[in-house]
C-alpha positions in Angstrom: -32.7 -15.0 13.9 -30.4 -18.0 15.1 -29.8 -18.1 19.1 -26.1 -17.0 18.8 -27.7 -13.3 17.2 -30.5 -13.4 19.7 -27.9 -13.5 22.9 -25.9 -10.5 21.3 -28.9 -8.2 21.5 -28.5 -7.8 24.9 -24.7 -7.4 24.3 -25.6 -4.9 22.2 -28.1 -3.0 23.5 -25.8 -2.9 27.2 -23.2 -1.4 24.8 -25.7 1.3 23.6 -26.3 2.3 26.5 -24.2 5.3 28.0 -24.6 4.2 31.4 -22.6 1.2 30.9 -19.5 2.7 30.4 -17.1 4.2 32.3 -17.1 7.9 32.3 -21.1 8.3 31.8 -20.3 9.5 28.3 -23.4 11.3 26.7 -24.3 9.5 24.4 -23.0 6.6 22.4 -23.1 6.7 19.0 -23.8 2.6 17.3 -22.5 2.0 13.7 -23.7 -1.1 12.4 -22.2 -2.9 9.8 -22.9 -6.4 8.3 -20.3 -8.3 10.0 -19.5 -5.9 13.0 -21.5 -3.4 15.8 -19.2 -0.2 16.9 -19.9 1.5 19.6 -18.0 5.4 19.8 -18.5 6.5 23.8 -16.5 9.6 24.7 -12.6 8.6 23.9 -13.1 4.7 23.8 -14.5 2.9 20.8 -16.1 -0.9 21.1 -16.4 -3.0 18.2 -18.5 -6.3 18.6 -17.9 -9.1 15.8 -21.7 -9.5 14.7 -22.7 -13.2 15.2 -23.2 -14.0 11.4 -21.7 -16.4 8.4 -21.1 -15.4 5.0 -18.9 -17.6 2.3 -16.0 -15.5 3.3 -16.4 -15.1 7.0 -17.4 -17.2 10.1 -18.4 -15.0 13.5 -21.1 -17.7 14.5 -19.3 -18.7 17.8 -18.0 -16.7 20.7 -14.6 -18.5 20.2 -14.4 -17.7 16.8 -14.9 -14.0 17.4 -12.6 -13.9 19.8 -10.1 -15.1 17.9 -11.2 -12.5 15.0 -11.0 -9.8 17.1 -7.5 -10.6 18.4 -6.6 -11.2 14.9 -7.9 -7.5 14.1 -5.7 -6.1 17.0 -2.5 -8.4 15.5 -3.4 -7.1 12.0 -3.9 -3.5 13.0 -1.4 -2.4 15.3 1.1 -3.1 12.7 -0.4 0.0 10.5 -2.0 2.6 13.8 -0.6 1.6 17.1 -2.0 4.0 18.8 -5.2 3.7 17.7 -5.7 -0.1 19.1 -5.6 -0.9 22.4 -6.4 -4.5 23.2 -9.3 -7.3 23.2 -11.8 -6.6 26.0 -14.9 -8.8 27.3 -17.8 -8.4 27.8 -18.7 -10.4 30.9 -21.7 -11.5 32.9 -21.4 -10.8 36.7 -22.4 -13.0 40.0 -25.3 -10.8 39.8 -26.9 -11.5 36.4 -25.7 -8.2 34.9 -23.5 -7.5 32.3 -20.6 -5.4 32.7 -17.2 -4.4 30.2 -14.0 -6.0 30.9 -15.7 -7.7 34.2 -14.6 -10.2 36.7 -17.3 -12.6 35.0 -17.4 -15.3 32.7 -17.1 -13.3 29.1 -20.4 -13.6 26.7 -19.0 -11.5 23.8 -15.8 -10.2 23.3 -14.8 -6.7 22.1 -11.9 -5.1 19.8 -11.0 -1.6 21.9 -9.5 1.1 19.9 -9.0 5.1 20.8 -12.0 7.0 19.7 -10.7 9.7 16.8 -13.0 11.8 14.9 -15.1 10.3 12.8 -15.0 13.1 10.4 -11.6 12.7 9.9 -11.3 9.9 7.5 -10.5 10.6 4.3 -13.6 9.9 2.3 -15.1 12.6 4.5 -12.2 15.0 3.4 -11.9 13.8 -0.1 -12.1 17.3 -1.9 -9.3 18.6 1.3 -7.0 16.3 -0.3 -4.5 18.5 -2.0 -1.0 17.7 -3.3 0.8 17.1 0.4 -1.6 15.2 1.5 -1.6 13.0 -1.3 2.0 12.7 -1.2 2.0 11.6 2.8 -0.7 9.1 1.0 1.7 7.3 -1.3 4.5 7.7 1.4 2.2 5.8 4.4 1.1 3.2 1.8 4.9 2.8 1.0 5.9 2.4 4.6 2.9 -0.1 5.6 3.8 -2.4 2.6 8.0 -2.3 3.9 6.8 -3.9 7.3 3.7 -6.5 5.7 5.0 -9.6 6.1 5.4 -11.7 2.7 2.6 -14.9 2.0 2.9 -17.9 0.3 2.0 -16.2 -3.2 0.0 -19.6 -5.1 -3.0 -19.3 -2.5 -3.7 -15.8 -3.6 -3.3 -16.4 -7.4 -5.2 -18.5 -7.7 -8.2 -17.1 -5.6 -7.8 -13.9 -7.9 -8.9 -16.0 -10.9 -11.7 -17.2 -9.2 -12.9 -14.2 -8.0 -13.8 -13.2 -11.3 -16.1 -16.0 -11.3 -17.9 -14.6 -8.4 -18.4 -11.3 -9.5 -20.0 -12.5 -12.8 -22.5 -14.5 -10.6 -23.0 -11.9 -8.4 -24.1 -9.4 -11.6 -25.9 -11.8 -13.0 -28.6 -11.7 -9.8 -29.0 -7.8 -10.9 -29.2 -8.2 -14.4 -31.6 -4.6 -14.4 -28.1 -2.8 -13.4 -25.7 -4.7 -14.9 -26.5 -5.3 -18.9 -25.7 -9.4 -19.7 -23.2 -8.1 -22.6 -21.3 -6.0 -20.3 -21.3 -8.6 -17.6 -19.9 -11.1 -20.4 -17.4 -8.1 -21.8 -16.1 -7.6 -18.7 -15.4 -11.4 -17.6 -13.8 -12.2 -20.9 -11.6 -9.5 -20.6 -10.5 -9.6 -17.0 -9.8 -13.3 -17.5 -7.8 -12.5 -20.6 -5.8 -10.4 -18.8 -5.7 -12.6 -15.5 -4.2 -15.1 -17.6 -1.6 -13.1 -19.0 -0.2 -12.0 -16.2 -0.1 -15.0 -14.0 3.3 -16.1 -14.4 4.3 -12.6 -13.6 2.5 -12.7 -10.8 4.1 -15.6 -9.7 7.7 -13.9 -10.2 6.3 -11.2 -7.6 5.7 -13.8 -5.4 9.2 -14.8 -5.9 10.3 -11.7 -5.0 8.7 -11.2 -1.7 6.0 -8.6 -2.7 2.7 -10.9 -2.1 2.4 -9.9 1.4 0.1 -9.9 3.6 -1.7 -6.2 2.7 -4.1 -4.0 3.9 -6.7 -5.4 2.1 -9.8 -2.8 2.4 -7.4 0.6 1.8 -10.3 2.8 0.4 -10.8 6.3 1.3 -13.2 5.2 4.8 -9.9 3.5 5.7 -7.6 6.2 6.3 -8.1 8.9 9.0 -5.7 11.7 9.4 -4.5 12.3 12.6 -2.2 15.0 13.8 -2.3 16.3 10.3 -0.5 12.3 9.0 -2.8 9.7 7.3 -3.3 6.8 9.5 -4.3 3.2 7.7 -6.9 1.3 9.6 -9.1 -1.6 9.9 -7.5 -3.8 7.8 -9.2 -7.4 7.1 -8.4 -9.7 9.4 -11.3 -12.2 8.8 -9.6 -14.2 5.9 -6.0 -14.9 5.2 -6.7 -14.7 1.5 -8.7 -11.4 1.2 -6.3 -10.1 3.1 -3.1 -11.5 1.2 -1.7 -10.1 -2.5 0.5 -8.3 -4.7 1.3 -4.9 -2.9 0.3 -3.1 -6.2 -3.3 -4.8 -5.5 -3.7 -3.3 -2.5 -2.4 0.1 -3.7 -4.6 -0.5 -6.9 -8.0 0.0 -4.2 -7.0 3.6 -2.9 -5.7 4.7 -6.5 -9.4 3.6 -7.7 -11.2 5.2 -4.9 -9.3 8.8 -5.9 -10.0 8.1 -9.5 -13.5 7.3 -9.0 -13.7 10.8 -7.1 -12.5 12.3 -10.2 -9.3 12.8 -7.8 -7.2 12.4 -10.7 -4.3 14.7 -10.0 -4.3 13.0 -6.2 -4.0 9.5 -7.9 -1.3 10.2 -10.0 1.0 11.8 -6.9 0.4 8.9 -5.0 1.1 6.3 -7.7 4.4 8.5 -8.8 5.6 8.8 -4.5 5.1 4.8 -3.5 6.8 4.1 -6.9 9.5 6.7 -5.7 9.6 5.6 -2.0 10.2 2.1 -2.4 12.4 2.1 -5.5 11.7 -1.4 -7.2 12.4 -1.9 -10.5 10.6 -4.7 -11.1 7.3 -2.4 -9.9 7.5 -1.0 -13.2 7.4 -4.2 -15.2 4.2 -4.9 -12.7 2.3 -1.8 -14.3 1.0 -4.4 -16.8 -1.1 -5.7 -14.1 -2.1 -2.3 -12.8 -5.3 -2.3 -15.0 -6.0 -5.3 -14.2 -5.9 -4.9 -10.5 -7.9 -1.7 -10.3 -10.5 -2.9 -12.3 -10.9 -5.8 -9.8 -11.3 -3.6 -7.2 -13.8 -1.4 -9.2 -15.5 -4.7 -9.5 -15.3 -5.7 -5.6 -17.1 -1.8 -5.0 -19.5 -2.7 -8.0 -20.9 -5.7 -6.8 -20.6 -5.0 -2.7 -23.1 -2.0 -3.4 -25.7 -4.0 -5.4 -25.4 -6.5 -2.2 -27.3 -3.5 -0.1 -30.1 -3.3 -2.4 -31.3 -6.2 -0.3 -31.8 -4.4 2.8 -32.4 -1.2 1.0 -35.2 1.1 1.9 -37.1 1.6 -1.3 -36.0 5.5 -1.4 -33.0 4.0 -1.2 -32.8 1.8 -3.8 -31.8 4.2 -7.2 -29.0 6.0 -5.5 -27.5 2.7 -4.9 -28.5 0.8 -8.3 -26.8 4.1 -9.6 -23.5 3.8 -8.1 -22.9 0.0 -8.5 -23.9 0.6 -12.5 -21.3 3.8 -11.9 -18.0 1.1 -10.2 -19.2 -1.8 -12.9 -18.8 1.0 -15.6 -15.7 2.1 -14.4 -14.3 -1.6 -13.9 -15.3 -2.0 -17.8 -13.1 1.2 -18.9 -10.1 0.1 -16.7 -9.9 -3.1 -17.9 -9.2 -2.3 -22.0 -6.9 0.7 -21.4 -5.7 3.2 -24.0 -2.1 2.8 -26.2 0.7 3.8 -23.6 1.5 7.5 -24.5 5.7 8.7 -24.2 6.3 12.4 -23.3 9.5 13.7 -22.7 9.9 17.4 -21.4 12.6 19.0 -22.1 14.7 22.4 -20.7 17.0 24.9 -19.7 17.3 24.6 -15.6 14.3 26.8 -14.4 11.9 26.2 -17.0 9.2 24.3 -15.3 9.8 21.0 -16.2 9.3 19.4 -13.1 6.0 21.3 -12.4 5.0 20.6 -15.9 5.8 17.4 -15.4 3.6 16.9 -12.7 0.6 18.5 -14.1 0.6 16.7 -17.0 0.8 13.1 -15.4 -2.7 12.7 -14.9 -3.8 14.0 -18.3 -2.2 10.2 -19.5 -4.3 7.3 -19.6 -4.0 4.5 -18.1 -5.3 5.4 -14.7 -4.2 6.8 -12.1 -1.6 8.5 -14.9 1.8 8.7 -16.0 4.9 7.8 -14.3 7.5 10.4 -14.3 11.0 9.8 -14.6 13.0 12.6 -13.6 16.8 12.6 -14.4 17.9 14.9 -10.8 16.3 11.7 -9.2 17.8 9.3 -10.8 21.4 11.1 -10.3 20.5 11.0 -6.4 19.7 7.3 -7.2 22.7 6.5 -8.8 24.9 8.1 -6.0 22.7 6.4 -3.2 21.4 10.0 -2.1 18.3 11.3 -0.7 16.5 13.6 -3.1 17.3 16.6 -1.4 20.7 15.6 -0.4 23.5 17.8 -3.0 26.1 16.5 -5.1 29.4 17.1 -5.3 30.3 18.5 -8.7 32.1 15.5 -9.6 28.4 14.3 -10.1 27.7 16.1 -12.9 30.8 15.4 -14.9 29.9 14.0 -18.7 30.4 10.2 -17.9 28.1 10.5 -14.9 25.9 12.2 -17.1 26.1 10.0 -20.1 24.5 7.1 -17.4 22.0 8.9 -15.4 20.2 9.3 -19.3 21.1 6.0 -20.0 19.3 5.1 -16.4 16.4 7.3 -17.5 16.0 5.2 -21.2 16.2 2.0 -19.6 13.4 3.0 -16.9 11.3 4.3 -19.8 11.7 1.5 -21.6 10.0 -0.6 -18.6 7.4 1.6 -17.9 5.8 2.0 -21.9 6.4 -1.4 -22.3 4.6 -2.6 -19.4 1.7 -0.4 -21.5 1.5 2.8 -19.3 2.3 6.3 -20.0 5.7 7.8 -18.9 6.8 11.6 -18.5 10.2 11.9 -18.7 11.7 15.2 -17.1 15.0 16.2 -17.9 17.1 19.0 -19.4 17.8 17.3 -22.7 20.3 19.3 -24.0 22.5 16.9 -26.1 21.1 15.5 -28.9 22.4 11.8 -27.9 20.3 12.1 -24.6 17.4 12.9 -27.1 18.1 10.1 -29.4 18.7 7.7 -26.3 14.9 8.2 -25.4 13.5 7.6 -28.6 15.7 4.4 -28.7 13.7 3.7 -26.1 10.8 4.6 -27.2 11.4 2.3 -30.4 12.4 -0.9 -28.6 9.0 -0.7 -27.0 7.5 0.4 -29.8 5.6 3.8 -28.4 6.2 7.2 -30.1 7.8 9.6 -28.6 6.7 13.0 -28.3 9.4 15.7 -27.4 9.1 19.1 -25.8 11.6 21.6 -24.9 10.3 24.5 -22.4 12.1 28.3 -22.9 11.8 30.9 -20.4 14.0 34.1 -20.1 17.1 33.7 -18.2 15.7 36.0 -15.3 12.8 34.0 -15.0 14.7 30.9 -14.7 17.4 32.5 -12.3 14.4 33.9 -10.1 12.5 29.9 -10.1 15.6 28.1 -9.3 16.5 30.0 -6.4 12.7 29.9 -5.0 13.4 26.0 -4.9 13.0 24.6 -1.4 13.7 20.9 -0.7 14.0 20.2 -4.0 15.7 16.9 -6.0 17.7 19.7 -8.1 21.1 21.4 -7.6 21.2 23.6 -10.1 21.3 27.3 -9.2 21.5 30.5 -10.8 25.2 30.2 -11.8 23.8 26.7 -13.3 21.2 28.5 -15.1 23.3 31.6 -16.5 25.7 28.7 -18.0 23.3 27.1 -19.7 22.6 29.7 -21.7 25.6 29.0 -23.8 24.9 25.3 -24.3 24.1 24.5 -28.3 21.8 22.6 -28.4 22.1 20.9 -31.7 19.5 20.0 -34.0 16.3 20.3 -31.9 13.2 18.6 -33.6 11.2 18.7 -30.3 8.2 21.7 -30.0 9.3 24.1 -27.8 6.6 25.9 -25.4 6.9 28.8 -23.5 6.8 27.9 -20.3 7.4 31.9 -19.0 3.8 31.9 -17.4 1.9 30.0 -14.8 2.3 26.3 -14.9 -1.3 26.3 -15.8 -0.5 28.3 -19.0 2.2 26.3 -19.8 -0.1 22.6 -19.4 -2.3 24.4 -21.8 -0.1 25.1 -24.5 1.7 21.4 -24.0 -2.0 19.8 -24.0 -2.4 21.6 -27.7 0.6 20.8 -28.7 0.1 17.1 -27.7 -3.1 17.0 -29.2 -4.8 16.0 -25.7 -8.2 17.4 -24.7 -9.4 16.8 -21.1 -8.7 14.5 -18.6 -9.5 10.7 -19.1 -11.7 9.7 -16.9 
């Protein structure tokens, strides 16, 4: 142990101790990490910067964790303001003692944050994460990225190469986890497709969206507060780790849910930050997507295997297991499927959108399919909120002819950036059809067509159930449908009368699909 950890133990052990603080909490509860020491007493939490240097951190002198932990507070109160209060010492009084936030010289230096349960964060409350919840997901993730602040891009692109390099070292050292073939497999492949995408990469930079993310947004690193997910503890140790492409940083919580077999959460908050911040060039990025959550599958795989060195030895095959289980997954995320195209067709009322939404995940790549949904892309085109009506005027032929239009070219981008796409929409001229396999041809994915029925009551009772919905149509809307002709319709039609559950199960036979990737 060098002298700079040695003086910290007092630190430390002063911190662990309830009657130092204020309050006479208890108990405190210590959380050690390998680069920090929390400290959760009553409301107030302490975290100490541990006195340590790794290749991609340096805490060995008090100035330097000073500076980290005013860097944390900078970094942080961007994303939870009210959960980070300030930097605090740690001083040593007249009188040889140590006391927090002192009038003595400081010997350590402390980030101070508001204590919130513990419990709370969402790797705790994975399975409680329904549908809302992973909406409010996507929509926080949105929001964060809208205020990082945009990076020089070359610094990170070319540290992303390299960090393939490190991960194959790092594998190598555990060669009875990680077989030599699939260490080999997996950095040939990942450097295939690093290469590929680099000039894109460098377009994003171009376009302001290598920014200085989150950089550590797993599941640990959200807590839900007041019923709102609250991003936390983002890296503030290196500029680089903590700069990239926004889809990057997405790509480590949409890896985390799919690794939970959280599939259906994944593909909501994939299809709301795509919907919230409304880039088209986001879907041209989805070619990197793969790439980026295997990296971070990667990151997981080979930080696990890194405890096996402190591991007790009871320990030691629960860990081995789930390193082997993130390097496995970074394998199958690299060398994704064909892109499938699914367009779900209907009468208002049918179920398309629930449909829709149901059958996302069921399409490979991970997290799932993007859907495209023509009553959003109307509320687009008219620089509306989703839930904001349209005048009738909106739904007049030539308005309609180019929301469909809107819908092929997004299409277009999405399958030919090699992910799936589910495209909801009435369908109900054959030229919006034939527009979407147009599409589909110039990016050379089939498309596969279905058209939903359901009785005119049923339809008239769903639409006017509809609360803060992106559709207009009511039940005068659905009774005049009933007299459109529909012309030559080649697309399967499934009765979508019964639970949306029924209705995925008759779409998944007629697409051939069996059960979710994985």
């Amino acid at each position: 142990m060098d002298d700079a950890a040695q003086d910290q133990d007092e630190v430390l052990g002063f911190l662990a101790d309830p009657a130092s603080h204020g309050g006479r909490p208890e108990k405190v509860r210590r959380i050690d990490t390998h680069a920090a020491s929390v400290f959760l007493a009553g409301d107030r939490v302490l975290k100490v910067k541990r006195a340590v240097r790794f290749p991609f951190l340096d805490f060995s002198s008090l100035d330097k964790r000073k500076r980290a932990c005013e860097a944390e507070i900078e970094v942080n109160r961007r994303l939870a303001p009210k959960l980070y209060r300030g930097v605090v010492a740690i001083t040593r009084e007249n009188d040889g003692r140590l006391a927090i936030d002192g009038d003595g010289a400081p010997v350590e230096w402390a980030v101070e944050m508001v204590r919130f349960d513990e419990n709370r964060t969402l790797d705790h409350l994975a399975n409680a994460i329904d549908d809302d919840l992973a909406d409010a997901l996507g929509r926080a993730v949105a929001a964060a990225h809208g205020t990082a602040p945009v990076v020089d891009a070359e610094p990170w692109v070319k540290a992303l190469g390299t960090y393939i390099d490190e991960h194959v070292e790092a594998f190598r050292q555990h060669r009875d986890i990680f077989p030599a073939a699939d260490i080999e497999a997996l950095a040939a492949k990942s450097r295939a497709h690093y290469q590929r995408i680099v000039p894109l990469l460098r377009e994003r930079g171009r376009r302001r969206l290598i920014r200085r993310i989150h950089g550590d947004l797993h599941l640990g690193n959200i807590a839900l507060i007041d019923g709102a997910p609250v991003l936390f503890d983002a890296i503030e140790f290196s500029d680089i780790i903590a700069s990239g492409d926004v889809l990057y940083d997405l790509a480590f919580l949409l890896m985390d849910l799919v690794e939970r077999k959280l599939l259906q959460a994944a593909s909501i908050v994939l299809n709301r930050y795509l919907a919230e911040t409304h880039r088209t060039e986001d879907l041209d990025a989805l070619t990197a997507l793969p790439f980026f959550v295997s990296m971070r599958a990667a990151i997981r795989a080979k930080v696990t295997a890194a405890r096996l060195e402190r591991a007790e030895a009871a320990e030691r095959e629960k860990i081995a297991k789930s390193a082997r289980a993130y390097f496995e997954f970074a394998l199958r995320a690299i060398d994704p499927p064909a892109p499938k195209l699914v367009a779900v067709g209907g009468l208002s009322g049918t179920g398309k959108t629930r449909l829709a939404r149901a059958l996302a995940p069921h399409l490979a790549p991970m997290p799932g399919a993007v859907i495209v949904r023509s009553d959003v892309e109307r509320k687009t085109l008219f620089g509306a909120g989703a839930t904001e009506k349209l005048p009738e005027a909106a739904y007049a032929p030539d308005v309609t002819a180019r929301v469909y239009g809107a819908i092929a070219d997004k299409t277009r981008r999405i399958v030919g950036a090699g992910h799936s796409a589910v495209v909801d929409a009435v369908f109900a001229q054959p030229q919006e059809r034939d527009a979407l396999a147009a599409a589909a041809d110039a990016a050379k994915v089939p498309l596969q067509g279905l058209f939903l029925t359901a009785d005119l009551a049923t339809r008239i009772a769903r639409v006017g159930g509809r609360q803060h919905d992106a559709s207009d149509a009511d039940a005068a809307v659905a009774a005049t449908q009933e007299s459109y002709e529909l012309g030559a319709l080649t697309w399967p039609k499934i009765d979508a009368s019964g639970t949306v559950e029924a209705t995925l199960r008759g779409t998944l036979a007629a697409l051939s699909l069996g059960p979710r990737p994985q």
